[in-house]
Residue frames relative to the residue before (quaternion, step in Angstrom):
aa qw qx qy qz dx dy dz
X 1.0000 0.0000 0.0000 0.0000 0.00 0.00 0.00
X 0.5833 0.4214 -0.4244 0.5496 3.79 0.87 -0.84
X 0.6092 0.5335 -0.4344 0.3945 4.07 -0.02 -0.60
X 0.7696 0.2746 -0.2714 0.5086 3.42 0.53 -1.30
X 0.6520 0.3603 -0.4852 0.4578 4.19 0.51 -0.13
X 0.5851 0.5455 -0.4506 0.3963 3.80 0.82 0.06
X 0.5511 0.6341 -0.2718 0.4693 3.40 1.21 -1.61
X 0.7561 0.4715 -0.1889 0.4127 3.92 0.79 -1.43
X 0.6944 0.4495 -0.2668 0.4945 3.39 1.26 -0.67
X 0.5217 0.5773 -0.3876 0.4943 3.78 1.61 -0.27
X 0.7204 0.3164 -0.3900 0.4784 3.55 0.81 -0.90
X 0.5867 0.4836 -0.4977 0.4174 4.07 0.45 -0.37
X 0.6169 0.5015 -0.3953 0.4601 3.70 0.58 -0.69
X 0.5499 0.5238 -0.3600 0.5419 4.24 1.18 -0.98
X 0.6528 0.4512 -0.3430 0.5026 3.81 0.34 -1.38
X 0.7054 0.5182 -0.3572 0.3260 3.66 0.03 -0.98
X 0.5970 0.7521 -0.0076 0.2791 3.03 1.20 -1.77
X 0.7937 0.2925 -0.0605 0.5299 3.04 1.06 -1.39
X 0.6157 0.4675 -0.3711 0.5145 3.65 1.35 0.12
X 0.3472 0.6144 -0.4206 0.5701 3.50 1.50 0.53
X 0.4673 -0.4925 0.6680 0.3048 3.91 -1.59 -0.13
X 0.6730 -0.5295 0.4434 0.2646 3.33 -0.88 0.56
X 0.5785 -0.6299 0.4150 0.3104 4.23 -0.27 0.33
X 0.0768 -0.7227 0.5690 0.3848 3.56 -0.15 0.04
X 0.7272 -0.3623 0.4780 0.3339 2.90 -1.96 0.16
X 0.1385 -0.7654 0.6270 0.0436 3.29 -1.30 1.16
X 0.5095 -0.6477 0.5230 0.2176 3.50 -0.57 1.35
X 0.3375 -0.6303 0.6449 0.2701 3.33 -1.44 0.26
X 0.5095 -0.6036 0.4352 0.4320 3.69 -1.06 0.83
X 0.7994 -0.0358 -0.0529 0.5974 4.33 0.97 -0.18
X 0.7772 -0.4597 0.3748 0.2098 2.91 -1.29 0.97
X 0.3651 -0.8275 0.3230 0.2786 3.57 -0.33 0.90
X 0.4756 0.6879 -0.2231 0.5009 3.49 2.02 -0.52
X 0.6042 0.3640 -0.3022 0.6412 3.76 1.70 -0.04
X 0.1100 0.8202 -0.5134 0.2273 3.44 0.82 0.80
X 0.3800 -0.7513 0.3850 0.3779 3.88 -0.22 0.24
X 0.3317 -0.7611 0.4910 0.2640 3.36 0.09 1.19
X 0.6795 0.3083 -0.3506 0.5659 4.34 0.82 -0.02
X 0.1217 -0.6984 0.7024 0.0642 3.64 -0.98 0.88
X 0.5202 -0.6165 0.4197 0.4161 3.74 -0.44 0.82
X 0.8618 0.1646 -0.1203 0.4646 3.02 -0.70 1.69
X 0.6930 0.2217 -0.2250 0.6480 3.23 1.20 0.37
X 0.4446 -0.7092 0.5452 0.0457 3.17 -1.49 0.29
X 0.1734 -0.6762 0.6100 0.3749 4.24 -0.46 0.31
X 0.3729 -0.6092 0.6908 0.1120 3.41 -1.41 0.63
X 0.7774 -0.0689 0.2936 0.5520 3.80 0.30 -1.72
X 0.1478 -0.6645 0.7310 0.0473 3.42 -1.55 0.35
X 0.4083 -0.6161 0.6596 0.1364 3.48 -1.45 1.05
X 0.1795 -0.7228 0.6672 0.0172 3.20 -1.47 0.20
X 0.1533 -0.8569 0.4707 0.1434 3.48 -0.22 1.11
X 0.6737 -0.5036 0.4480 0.3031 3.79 -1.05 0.11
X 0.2676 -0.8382 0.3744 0.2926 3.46 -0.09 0.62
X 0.4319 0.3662 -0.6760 0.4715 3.56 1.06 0.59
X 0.5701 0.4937 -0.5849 0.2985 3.98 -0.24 -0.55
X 0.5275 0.5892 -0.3877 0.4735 3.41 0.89 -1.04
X 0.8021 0.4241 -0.1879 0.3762 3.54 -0.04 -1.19
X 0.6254 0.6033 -0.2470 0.4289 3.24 1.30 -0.62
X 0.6248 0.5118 -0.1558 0.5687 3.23 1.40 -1.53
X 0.2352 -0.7396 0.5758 0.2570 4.09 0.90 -0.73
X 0.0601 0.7789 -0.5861 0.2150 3.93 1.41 0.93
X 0.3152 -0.6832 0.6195 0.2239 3.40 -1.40 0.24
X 0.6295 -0.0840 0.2783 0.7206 3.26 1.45 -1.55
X 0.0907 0.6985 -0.7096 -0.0184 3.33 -1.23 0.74
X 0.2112 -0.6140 0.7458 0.1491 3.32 -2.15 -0.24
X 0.0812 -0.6884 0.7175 -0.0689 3.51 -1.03 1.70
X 0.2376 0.6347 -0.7135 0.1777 4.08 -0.04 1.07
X 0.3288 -0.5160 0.7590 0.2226 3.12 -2.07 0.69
X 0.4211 -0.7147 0.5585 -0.0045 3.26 -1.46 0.89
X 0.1467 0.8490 -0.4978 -0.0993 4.00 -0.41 0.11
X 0.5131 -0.6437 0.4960 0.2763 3.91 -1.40 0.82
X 0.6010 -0.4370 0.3776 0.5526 3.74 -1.16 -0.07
X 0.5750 0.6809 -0.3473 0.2919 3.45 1.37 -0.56
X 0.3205 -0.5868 0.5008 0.5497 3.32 1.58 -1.51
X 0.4342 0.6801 -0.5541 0.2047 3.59 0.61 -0.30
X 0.4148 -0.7408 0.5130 0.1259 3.71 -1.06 0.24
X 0.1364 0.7196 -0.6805 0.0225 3.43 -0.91 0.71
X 0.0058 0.7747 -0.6314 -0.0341 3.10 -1.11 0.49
X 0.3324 -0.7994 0.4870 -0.1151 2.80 -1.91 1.96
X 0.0060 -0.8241 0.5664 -0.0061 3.21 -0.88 1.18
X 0.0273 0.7017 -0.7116 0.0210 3.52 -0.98 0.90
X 0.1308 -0.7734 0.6202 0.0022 2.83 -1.41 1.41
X 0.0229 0.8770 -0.4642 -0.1219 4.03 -0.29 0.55
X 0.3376 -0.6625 0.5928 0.3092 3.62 -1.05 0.78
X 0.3361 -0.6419 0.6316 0.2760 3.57 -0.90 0.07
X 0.7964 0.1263 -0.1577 0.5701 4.22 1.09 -0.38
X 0.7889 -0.3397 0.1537 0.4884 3.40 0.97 0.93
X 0.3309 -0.8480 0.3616 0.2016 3.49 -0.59 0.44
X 0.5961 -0.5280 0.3615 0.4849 3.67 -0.96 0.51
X 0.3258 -0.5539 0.7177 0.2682 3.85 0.58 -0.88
X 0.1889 0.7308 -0.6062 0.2506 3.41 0.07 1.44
X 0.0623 0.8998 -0.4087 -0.1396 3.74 2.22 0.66
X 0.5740 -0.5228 0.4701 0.4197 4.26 -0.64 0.63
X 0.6350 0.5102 -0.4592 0.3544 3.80 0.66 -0.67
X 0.5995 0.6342 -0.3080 0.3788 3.60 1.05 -1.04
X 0.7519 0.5534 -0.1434 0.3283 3.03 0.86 -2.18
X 0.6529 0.6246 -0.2685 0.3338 3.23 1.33 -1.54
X 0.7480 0.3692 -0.4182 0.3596 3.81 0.51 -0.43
X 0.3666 0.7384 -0.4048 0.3957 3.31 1.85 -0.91
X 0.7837 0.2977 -0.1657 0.5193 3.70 0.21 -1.37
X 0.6099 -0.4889 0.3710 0.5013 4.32 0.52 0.35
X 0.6555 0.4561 -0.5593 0.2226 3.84 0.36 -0.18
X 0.1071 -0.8287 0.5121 0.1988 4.00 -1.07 0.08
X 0.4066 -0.7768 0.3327 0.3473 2.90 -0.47 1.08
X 0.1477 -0.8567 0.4597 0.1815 3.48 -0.81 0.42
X 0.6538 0.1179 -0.2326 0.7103 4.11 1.38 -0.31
X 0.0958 0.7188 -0.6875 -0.0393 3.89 -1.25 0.16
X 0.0080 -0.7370 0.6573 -0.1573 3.28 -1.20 0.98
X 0.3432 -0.6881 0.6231 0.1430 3.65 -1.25 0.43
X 0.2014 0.8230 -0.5262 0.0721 3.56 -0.68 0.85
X 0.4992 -0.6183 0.5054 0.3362 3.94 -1.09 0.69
X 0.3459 -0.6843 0.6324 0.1103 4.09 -0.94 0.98
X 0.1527 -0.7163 0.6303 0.2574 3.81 -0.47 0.64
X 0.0946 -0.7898 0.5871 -0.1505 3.77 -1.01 1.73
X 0.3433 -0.8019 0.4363 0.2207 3.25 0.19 1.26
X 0.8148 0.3791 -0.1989 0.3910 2.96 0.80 -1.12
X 0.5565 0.5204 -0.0590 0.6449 3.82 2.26 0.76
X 0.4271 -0.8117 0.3837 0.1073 2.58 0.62 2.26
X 0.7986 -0.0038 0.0411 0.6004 4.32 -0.61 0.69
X 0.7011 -0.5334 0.3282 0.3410 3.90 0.84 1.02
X 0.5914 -0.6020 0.5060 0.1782 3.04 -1.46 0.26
X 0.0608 0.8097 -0.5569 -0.1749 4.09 0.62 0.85
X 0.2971 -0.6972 0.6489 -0.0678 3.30 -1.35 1.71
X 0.3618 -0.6112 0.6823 0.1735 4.05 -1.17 1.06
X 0.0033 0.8008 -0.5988 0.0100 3.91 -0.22 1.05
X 0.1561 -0.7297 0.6590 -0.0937 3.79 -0.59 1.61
X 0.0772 0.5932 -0.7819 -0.1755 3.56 -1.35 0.42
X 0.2348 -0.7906 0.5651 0.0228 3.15 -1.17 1.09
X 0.1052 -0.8277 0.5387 0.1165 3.80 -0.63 0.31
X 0.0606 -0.6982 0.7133 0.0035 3.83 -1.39 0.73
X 0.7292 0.2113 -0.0350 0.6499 3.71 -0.48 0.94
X 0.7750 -0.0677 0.4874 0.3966 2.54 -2.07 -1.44
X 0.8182 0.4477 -0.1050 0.3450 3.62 0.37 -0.97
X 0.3309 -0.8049 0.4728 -0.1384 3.20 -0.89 1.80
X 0.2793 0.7480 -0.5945 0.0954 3.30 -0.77 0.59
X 0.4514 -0.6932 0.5444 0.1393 3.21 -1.65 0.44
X 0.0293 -0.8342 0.5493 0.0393 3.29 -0.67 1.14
X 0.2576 -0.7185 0.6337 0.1261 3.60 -1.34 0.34
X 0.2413 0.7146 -0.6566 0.0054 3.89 -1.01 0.59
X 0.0468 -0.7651 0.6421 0.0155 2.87 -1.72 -0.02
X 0.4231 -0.6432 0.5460 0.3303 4.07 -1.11 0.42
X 0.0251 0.7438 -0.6605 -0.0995 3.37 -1.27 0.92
X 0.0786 0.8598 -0.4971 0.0860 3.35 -0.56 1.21
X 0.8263 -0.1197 -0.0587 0.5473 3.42 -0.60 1.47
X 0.7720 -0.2646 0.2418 0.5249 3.80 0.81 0.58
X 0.7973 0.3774 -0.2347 0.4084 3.47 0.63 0.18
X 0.0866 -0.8622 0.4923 0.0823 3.53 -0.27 0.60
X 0.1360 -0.7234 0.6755 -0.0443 3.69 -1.12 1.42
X 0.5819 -0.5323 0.5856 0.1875 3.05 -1.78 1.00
X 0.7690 0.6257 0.0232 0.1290 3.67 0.89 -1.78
X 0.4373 -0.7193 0.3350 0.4232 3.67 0.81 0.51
X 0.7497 0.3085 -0.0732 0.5809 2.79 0.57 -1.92
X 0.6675 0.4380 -0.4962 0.3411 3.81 0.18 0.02
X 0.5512 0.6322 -0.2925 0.4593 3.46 1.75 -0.55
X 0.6777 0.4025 -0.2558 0.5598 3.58 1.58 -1.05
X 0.7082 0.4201 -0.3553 0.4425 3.70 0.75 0.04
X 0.6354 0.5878 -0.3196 0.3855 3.31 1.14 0.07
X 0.5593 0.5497 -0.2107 0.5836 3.01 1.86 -0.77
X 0.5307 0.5162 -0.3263 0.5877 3.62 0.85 -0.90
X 0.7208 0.3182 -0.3948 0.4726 4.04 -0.24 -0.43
X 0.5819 0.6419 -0.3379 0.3677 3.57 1.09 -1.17
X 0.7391 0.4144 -0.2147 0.4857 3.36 1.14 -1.18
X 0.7219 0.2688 -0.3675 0.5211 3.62 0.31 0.10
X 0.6434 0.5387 -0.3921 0.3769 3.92 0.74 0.01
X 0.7912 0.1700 0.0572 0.5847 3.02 1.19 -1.50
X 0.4432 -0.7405 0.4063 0.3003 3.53 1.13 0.33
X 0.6068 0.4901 -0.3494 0.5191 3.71 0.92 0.77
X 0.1011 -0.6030 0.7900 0.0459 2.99 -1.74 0.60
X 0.3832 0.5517 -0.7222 0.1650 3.82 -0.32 0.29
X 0.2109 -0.7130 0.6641 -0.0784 2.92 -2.04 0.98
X 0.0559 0.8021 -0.5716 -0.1636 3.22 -1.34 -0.03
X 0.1348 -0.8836 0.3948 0.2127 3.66 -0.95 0.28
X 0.0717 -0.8750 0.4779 -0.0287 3.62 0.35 1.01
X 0.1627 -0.6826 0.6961 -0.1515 3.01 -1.23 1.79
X 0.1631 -0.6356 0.7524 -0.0576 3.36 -1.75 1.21
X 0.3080 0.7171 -0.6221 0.0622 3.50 -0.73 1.07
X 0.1788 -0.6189 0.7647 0.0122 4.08 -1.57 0.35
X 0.6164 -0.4853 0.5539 0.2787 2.40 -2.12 -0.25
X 0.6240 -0.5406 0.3895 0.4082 3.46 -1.22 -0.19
X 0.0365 -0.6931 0.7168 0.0674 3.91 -0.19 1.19
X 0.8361 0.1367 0.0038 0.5313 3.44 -1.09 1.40
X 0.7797 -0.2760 0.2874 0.4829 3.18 -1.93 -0.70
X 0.6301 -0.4138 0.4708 0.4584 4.00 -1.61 -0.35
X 0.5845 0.5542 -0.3585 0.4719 3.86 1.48 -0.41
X 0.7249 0.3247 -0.3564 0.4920 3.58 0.55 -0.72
X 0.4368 0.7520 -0.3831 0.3114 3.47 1.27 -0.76
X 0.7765 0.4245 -0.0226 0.4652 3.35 0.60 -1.91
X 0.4500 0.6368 -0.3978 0.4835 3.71 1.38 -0.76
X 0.7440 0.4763 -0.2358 0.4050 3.32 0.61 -2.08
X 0.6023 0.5295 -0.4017 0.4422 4.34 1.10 -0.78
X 0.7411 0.4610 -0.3241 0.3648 2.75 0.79 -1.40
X 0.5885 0.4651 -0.4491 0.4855 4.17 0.42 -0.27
X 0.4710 0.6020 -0.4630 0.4487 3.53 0.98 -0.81
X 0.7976 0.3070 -0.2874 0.4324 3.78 -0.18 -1.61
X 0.7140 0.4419 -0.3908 0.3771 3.83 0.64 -0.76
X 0.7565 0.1436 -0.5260 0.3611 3.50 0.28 0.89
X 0.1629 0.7933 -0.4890 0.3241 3.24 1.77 0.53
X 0.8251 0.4873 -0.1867 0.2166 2.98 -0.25 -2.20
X 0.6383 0.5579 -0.3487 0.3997 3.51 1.09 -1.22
X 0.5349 0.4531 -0.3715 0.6088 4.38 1.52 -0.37
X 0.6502 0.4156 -0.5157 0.3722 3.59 0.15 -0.20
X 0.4906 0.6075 -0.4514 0.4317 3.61 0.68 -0.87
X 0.8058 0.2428 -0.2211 0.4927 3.87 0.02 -0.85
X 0.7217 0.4194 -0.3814 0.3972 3.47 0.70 0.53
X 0.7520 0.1991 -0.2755 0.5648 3.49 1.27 -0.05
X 0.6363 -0.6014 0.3731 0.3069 3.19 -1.10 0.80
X 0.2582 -0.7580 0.5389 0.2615 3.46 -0.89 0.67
C-alpha cells in the first residue's frame, strides 16, 4: 500500500510538474574542482577526470573524483556528482553491475554527523569484481538535506520543484577497499564523511 500511495503521488507531482516551466539551473556557491584538496585528517593523493561524453551522458553539472589518504595511507575515494536541474538518478546500485562490480551485502544505516542534525542516513553496499572487495557508501544531498532513498530523493525533488521551483541535487559516494574487517572498514568512511560533510555544506546550495 505505501508503494502504490507513493507510486500515485509521483505521478500527480509529474502531472503537476510539467504544466510548470522547467527549473532553472542553480549555480553552486564554488566550483566543485576548488574542492579542498585536505579534509581534516586526510590528504588528496589524485583526481580523475571524466570524458566529456561521460559527462554528457551522466547530465553532471560539476563533479569531484579525488582519492583521499589517512596518516595510515589508507584510501578513500570521493565522488560528488551535482545536477544543477535535477538529476538523471544514475543510483550506484544500478550502475555498479553495469561497470563489473556486484553487489554482494547492502544495508541502509544512519552516520553520527556532528555537524547533521539525527546523522547522516548513508545506502552501505559491499560490492565485489574478481577477487576484489570494497565498500561503498552514497547518498542524495539536496538543498540541505541528505536521504539514503531513491524514491524519497525523487519525491523530494518533485515537491522542491513546484514549491520552490528547483530541483538541484547532488550525489555523493565514498568508497575503498577493505582495511581489515567491513567494521573497521566502515569506522574508517565513516570519519572520512564526518569531517567531510561540514565542506559539502559550502559547496552545495542549500
Amino acid at each position: 500500500m505505501r508503494i502504490v500511495i507513493a507510486a500515485a503521488v509521483l505521478g500527480i507531482a509529474v502531472i503537476l510538474g510539467n504544466l510548470r516551466p522547467p527549473p532553472p539551473p542553480v549555480p553552486l556557491p564554488q566550483a566543485l574542482k576548488e574542492f579542498s584538496s585536505s579534509v581534516p585528517g586526510w590528504k588528496a593523493r589524485g583526481a580523475l577526470h571524466l570524458d566529456r561524453g561521460v559527462i554528457d551522458v551522466l547530465g553532471l553539472s560539476d563533479y569531484v573524483l579525488r582519492e583521499y589518504v589517512d596518516p595510515n595511507g589508507r584510501n578513500v575515494w570521493l565522488y560528488v556528482a551535482y545536477y544543477a536541474q535535477g538529476p538523471a538518478f544514475h543510483s550506484p546500485k544500478l550502475c555498479l553491475p553495469g561497470s563489473g562490480w556486484e553487489p554482494i551485502e547492502a544495508e541502509r544505516l544512519v552516520l553520527p554527523v556532528t555537524s547533521a542534525a539525527g546523522g547522516v542516513p548513508v545506502n552501505r553496499y559491499v560490492v565485489q569484481k574478481g577477487k576484489k572487495r570494497e565498500l561503498l557508501l552514497y547518498w542524495y544531498q539536496s538543498q540541505g538535506r541528505a536521504m539514503a532513498g531513491d524514491l524519497e530523493a525523487k519525491l523530494f525533488l518533485f515537491d522542491s520543484a513546484l514549491r520552490r521551483h528547483r530541483k538541484d541535487s547532488a550525489l555523493v559516494r565514498v568508497s575503498s577497499p577493505l582495511f581489515g574487517s567491513q567494521a573497521e572498514t566502515l569506522s574508517l568512511q565513516a570519519g572520512f564523511v564526518q569531517s567531510l560533510y561540514p565542506l559539502l555544506e559550502k559547496f552545495l546550495p542549500r
